[in-house]
C-alpha positions as CSV (number, residue, x, y, z in Angstrom):
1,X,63.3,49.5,165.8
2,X,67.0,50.3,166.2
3,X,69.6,50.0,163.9
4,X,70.9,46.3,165.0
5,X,67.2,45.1,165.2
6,X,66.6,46.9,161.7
7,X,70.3,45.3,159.9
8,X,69.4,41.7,161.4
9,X,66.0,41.7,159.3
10,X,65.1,38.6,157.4
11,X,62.8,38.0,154.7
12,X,60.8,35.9,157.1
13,X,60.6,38.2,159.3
14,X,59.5,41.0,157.0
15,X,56.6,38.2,155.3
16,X,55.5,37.8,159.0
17,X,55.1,41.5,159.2
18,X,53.0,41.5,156.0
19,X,55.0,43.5,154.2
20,X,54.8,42.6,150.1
21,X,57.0,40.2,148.4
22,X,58.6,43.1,146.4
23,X,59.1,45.8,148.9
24,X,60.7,42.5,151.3
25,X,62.9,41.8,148.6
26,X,63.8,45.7,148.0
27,X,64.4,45.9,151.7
28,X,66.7,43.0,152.4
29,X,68.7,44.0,149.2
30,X,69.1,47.6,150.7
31,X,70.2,45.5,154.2
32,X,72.7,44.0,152.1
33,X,74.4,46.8,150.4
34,X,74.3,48.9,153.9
35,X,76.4,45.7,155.5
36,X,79.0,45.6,152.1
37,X,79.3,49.4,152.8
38,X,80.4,49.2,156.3
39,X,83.2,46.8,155.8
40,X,83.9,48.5,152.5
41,X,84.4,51.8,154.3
42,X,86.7,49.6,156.9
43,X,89.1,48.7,154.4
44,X,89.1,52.3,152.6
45,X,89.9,53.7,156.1
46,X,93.1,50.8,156.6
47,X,94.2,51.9,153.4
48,X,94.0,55.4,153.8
49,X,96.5,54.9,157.6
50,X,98.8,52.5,155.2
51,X,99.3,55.3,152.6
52,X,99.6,57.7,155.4
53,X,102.3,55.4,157.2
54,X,103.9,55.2,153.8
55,X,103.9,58.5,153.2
56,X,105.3,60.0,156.3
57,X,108.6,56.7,155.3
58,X,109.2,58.6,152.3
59,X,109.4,61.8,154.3
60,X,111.6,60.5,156.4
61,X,113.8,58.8,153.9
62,X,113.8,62.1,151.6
63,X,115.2,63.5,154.7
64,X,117.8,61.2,155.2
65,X,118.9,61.0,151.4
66,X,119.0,65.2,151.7
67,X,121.1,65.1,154.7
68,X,123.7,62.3,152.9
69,X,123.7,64.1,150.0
70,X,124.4,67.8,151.6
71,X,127.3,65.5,154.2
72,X,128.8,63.9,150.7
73,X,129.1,67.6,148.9
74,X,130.1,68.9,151.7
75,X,133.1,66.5,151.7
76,X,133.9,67.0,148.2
77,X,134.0,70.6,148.4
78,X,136.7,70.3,151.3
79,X,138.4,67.9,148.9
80,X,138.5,70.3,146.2
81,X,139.8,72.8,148.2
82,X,142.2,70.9,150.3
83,X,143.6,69.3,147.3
């Protein structure tokens, strides 16, 4: 059985198989959980590139502010001094 064949399982399936009404019931709940996992790990992993992406902004606007801020002082002192 592969992976697919193993995550499509349905109770009926599983009865038809003669497996036992609480190791069916076990089974399809672990089938379950397995599926909420996989797009649960999906949306952790677009999360995780959206903080990265908004990380890297606020690098780049630290950088910016930095650069203003040294350009601005730097004008000030040749105030001071021309003045």
């Amino acid at each position: 059985m592969t992976y697919d064949e193993m995550m499509a399982l349905t109770e009926c399936q599983l009865e038809a198989q003669n497996v036992t009404k609480g190791a069916r019931h076990k089974i399809v709940i672990s089938i379950q959980k397995l599926k909420e996992r996989q797009s649960l790990l999906k949306s952790l992993e677009r999360v995780r590139r959206l903080i990265l992406e908004n990380v890297r902004d606020v690098c780049y606007f630290g950088d910016v502010y930095r650069q203003l801020r040294l350009s601005f002082l730097s004008e000030m002192c040749l105030l001071q001094l021309n003045g």
